[in-house]
C-alpha positions as CSV (number, residue, x, y, z in Angstrom):
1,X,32.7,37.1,-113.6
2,X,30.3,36.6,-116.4
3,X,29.2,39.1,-118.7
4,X,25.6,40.6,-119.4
5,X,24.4,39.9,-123.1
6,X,22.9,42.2,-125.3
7,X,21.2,41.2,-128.4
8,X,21.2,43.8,-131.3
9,X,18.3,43.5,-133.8
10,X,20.4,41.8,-136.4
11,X,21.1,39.1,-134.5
12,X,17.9,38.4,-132.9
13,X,16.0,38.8,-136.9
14,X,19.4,36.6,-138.6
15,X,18.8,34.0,-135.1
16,X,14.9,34.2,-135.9
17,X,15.9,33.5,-139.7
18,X,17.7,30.3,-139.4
19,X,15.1,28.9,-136.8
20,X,12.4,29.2,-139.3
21,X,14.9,28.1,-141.5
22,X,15.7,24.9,-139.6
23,X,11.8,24.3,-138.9
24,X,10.3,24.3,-142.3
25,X,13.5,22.2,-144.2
26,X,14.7,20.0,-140.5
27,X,12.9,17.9,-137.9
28,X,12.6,19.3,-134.6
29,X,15.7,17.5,-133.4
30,X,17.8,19.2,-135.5
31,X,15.9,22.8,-134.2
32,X,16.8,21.7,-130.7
33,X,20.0,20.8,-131.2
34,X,21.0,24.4,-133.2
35,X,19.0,26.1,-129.6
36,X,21.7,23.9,-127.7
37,X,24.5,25.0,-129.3
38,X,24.1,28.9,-129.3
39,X,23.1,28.5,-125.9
40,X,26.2,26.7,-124.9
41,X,28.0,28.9,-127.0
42,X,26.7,32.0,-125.2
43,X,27.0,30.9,-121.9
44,X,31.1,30.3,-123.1
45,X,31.8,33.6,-124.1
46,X,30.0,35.2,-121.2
47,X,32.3,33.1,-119.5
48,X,35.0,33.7,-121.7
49,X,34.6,36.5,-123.7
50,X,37.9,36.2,-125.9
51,X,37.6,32.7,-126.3
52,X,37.3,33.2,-130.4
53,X,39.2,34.9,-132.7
54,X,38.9,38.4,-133.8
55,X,36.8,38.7,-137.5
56,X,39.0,41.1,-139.9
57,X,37.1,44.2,-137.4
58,X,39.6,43.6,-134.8
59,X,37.0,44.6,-132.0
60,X,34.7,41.9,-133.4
61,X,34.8,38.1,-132.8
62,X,33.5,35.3,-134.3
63,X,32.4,32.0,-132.9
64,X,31.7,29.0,-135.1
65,X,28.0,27.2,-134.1
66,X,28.4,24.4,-136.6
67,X,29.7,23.7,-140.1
68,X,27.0,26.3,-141.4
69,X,26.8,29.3,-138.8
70,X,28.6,31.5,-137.4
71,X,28.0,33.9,-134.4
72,X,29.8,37.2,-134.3
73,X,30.0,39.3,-131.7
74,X,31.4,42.9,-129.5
75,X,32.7,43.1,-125.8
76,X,32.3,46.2,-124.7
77,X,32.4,47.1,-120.9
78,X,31.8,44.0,-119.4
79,X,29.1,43.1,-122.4
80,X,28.8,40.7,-124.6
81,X,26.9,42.0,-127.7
82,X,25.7,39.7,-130.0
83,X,25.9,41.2,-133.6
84,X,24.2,38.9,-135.9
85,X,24.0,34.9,-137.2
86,X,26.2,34.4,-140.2
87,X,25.1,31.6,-142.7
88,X,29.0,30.6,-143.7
89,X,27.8,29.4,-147.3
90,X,27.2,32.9,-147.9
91,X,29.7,34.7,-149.7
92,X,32.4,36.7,-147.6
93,X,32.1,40.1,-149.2
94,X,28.4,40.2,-148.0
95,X,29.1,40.3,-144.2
96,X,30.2,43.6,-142.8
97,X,31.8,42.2,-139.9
């Protein structure tokens, strides 16, 4: 049975983020290929919700999208909610998760 997803506000304003991101520094092919990949990613985890490793919050998992992002995310009562789009070059200390 697949889960429902819930996006929180983070992760729809960090997912918004690196789309304008990816617009204004990549062609579109490179925008269409990030889409692809959450949307595979998502439609995984629904499937498969522990699929990924926990973060260092137990409850929270993370999923790699490529070499620079990061999705991590809750499952909660048969939910997928997807906390926010982590830029990996970031430094660690600055994500809560």
């Amino acid at each position: 049975m697949a889960f429902d997803v819930i996006w929180s506000a983070e992760a729809e304003k960090s997912y918004s983020k690196i789309l304008l991101y990816l617009q204004k520094n990549w062609t579109d092919r490179e925008v269409n290929h990030f889409v692809k990949r959450v949307n595979i990613l998502i439609k995984n985890i629904t499937q498969q919700p522990y699929l990924f490793k926990p973060s260092s919050t137990k409850q929270i998992r993370k999923a790699v999208i490529g070499k620079q992002n990061s999705l991590f995310y809750l499952v909660r009562n048969h939910q997928i909610i997807l906390l926010t789009f982590w830029d990996n070059r970031q430094h660690p200390k600055k994500n809560k998760y």
